[in-house]
Structures are given as structure tokens and as C-alpha cells.
C-alpha positions, 0 to 999 in steps of 0.5 A: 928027837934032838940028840946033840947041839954043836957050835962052831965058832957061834957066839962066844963058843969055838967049840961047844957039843951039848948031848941031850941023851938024857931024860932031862938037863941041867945048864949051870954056871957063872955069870956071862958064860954062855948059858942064855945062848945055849937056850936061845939057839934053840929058837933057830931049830925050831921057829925058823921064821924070824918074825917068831925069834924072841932074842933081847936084840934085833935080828941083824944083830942077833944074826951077826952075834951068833954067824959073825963071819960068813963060812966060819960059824956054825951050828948043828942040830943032830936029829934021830926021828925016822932015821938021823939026820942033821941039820945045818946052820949058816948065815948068808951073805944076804943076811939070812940063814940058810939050812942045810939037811945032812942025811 
């Protein structure tokens, strides 16, 4: 179960923690805040095979919106099923995700 999203420094977020603890969520706000990329980062955790991404861009910019620079932005997945674990995003100087599993 997905317990927590964590942004660093990942689009437009510094900071951003997203528990999901609850049955079910809500994401309200403004125009342009961020809502759509709390949505779409999903798509990392779960299709982690570019060809099945669906972002409105292609993929190179998708990758240099969410990983503008290389060791500084972050996303992290916090996982409990048959233990917890979480998972770590990053993008590599070849342009690709790399994942990381932290037990």
C-alpha cells in the first residue's frame, strides 16, 4: 500500500509530503499549483516503462521538469506491503530514471 509521496526539489515542489493514510483523498486548489503533477507522478511508480507514460509532453521534457538537475531532485514513494520499504527516484546523466529500493 502506498503510504506517502515525498517531493524534493521535483517540479515545482521544494517540499512536498502527500500522506495517503486515509480511505480516500482529496486534491483541491487554484489554478497552476501543482495539482496535475501530484497526479501524474504516479505514472513513475506504477508504469515505470516510458512507453506506457501519458504526460501531455514528451518524455525528455517530462524528465527535465519533474529531475531538473542531476543529484538535487527527488521523488520518494513510502511502500508498506510485506514490510515497508521505500522507493527512489532519480534521473541519470543518461536521461533515464533510476530506482532505488531503501529497506
Amino acid at each position: 500500500m502506498l503510504n506517502k509521496i515525498i517531493l524534493l526539489n521535483s517540479a515545482k515542489y521544494q517540499k512536498a509530503v502527500i500522506t495517503l493514510d486515509v480511505d480516500s483523498i482529496q486534491i483541491v486548489g487554484g489554478n497552476n499549483v501543482g495539482k496535475t503533477t501530484l497526479i501524474n507522478v504516479l505514472n513513475f511508480l506504477y508504469m515505470p516503462n516510458k512507453r506506457d507514460w501519458n504526460f501531455s509532453h514528451d518524455t525528455q521534457e517530462t524528465l527535465r521538469y519533474y529531475f531538473k538537475n542531476l543529484d538535487k531532485n527527488y521523488i520518494i514513494f513510502e511502500i508498506f506491503k510485506d514490510g515497508y520499504f521505500c522507493v527512489l527516484m532519480r534521473r541519470s546523466e543518461s536521461s533515464k530514471l533510476d530506482y532505488y529500493k531503501i529497506d
